[in-house]
C-alpha positions as CSV (number, residue, x, y, z in Angstrom):
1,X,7.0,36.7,-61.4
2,X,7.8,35.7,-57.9
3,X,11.0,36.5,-57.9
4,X,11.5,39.5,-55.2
5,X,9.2,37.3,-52.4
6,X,12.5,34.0,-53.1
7,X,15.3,33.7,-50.8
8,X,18.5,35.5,-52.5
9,X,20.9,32.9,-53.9
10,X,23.7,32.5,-51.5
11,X,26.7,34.5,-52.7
12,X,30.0,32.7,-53.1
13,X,33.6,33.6,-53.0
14,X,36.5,31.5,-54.3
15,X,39.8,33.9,-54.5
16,X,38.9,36.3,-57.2
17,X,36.0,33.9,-58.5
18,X,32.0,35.0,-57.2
19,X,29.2,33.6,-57.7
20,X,25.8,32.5,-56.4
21,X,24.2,28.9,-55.4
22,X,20.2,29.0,-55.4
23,X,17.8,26.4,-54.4
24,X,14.4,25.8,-55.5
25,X,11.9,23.4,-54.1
26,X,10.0,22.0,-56.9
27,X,6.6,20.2,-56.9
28,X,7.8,17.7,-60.1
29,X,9.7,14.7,-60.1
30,X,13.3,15.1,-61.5
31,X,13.2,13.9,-64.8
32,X,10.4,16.6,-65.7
33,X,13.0,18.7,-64.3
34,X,15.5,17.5,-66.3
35,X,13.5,18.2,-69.2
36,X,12.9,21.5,-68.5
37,X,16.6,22.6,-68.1
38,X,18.1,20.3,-70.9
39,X,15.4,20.1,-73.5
40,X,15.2,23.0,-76.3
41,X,11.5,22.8,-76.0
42,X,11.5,23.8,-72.4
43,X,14.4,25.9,-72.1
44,X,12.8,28.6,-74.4
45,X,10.3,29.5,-71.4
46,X,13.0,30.8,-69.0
47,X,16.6,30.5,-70.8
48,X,17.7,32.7,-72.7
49,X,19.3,30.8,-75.0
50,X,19.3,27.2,-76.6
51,X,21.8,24.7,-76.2
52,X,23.1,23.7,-79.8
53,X,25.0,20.8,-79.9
54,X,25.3,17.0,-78.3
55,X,23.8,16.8,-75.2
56,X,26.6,14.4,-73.5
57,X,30.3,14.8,-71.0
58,X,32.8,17.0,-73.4
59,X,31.0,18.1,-76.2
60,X,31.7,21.5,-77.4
61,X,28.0,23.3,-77.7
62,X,26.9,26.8,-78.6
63,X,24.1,29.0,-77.1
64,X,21.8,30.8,-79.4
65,X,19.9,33.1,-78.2
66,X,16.0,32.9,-78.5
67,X,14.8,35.7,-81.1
68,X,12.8,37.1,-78.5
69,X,15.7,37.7,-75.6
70,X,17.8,39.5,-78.6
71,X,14.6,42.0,-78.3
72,X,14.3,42.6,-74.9
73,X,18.1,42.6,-73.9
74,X,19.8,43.9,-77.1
75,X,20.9,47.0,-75.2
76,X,23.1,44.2,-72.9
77,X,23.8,42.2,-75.4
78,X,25.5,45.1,-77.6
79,X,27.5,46.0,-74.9
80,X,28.8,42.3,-74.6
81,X,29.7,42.5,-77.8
82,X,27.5,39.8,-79.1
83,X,26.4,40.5,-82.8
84,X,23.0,40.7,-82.7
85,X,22.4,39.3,-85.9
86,X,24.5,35.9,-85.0
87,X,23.7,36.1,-81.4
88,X,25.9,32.8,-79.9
89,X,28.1,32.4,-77.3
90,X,30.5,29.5,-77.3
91,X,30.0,26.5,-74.5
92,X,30.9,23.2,-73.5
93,X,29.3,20.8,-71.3
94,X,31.5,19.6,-68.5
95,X,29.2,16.8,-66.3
96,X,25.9,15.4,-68.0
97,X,24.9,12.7,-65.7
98,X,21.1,12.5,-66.2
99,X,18.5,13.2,-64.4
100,X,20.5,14.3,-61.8
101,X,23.3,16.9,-62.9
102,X,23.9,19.2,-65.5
103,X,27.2,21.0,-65.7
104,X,28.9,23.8,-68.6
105,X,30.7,26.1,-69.3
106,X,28.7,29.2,-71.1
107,X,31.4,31.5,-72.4
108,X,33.5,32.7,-69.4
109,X,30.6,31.5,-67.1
110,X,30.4,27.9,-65.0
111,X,26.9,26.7,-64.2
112,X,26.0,23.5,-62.5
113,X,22.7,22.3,-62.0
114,X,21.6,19.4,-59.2
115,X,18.2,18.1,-58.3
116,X,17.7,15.7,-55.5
117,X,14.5,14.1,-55.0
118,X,12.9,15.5,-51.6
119,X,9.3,15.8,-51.0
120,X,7.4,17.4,-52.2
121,X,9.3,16.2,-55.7
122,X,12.8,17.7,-56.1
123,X,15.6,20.0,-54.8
124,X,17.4,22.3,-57.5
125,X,20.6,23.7,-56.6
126,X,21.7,25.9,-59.2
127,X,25.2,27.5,-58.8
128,X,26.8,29.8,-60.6
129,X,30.5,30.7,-61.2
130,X,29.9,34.0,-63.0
131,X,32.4,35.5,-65.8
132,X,33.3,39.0,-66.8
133,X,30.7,41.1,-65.4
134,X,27.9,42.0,-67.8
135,X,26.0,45.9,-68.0
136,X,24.5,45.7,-65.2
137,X,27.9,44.0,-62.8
138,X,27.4,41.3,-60.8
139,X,24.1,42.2,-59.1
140,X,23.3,42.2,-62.4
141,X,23.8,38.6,-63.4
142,X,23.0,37.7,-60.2
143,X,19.5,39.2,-60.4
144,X,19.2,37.6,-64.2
145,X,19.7,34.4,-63.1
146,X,17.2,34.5,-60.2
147,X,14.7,35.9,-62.5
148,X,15.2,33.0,-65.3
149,X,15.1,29.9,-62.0
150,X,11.9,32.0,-60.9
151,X,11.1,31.9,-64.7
152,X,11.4,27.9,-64.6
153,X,9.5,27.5,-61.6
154,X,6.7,29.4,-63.4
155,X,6.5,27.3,-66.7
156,X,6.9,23.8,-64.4
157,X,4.1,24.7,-62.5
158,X,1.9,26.0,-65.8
159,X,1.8,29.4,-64.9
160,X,1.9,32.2,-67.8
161,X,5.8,33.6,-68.3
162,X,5.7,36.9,-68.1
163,X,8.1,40.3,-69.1
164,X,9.8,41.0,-65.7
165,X,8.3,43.8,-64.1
166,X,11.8,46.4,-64.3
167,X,10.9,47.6,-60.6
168,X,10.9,44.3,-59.7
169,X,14.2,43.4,-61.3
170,X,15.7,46.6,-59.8
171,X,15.0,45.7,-56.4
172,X,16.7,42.3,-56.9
173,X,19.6,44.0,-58.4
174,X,20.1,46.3,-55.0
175,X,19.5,42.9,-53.1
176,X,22.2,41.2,-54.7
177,X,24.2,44.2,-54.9
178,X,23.7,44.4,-51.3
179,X,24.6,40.9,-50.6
180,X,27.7,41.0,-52.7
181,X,29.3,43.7,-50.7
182,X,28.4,42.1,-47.1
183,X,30.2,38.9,-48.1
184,X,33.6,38.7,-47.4
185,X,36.3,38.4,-50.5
């Protein structure tokens, strides 16, 4: 995982609303991209979920997570109150304008992904409205979700996924934690 050595996503304030926006540069064109954030088959390598449901503007969709994210995170997901034997979170897809943006609703969570094609094949902005904070706040999330677009940029370019090293993700977590508290509500 290369996720310590990535720029921090850019921490965002809207009222009471934070998130983050991160951008990767991707050596693919965007319709491999697309594939690997819309397409069951690719999600399962850095999602932690599927997407169950029409892929199209409006449709009501559920996530599911993958057997082996209920293993590593059923601590979290406990807390969160998802039943680990029916582990879904309801959804809805808000802007599906292939190859070029994906947009839902995950729960009480608003992600929106772009790509732009840039040398040396695409731009991903990824940004994230997050929702009630999970176990570990909103460093937390933030840190999750720069682990999972590290994750992506690892299975695009063929390299193995691996477990995140904890240290790793700890250090993030401060990072984030960090940049949360610098940036003005």
């Amino acid at each position: 995982m290369t996720g310590v050595t990535q720029r921090l996503g850019e921490v965002l304030r809207d009222g009471d609303r934070v998130g983050t926006r991160y951008e990767r540069i991707l050596a693919h064109p965007p319709a491999k991209v697309w594939r690997a954030i819309t397409e069951s088959d690719h999600l399962r390598h850095w999602f932690p979920a599927d997407i169950l449901g029409d892929r199209r503007a409006g449709a009501e969709v559920r996530f599911r997570f993958w057997p082996e994210a209920v293993e590593q995170a059923s601590a979290e997901l406990t807390e969160m109150d998802i039943d680990l034997e029916d582990p879904e979170l309801p959804g809805r897809i808000l802007t599906w304008e292939p190859p070029r943006v994906f947009e839902f609703l995950w729960d009480d969570e608003h992600l929106r992904f772009e790509l732009f094609a840039e040398e040396p094949g695409t731009r991903l902005v990824c940004t994230v409205w997050f929702g009630t904070p999970g176990p570990h706040g909103l460093s937390g999330t933030a840190a999750g979700y720069h682990v999972c677009l590290d994750e992506l940029v690892d299975s695009l370019d063929g390299r193995p996924i691996e477990m995140p090293d904890p240290d790793e993700v700890a250090a993030l977590r401060r990072r984030y934690t960090e940049a949360v508290d610098a940036t003005p509500a």
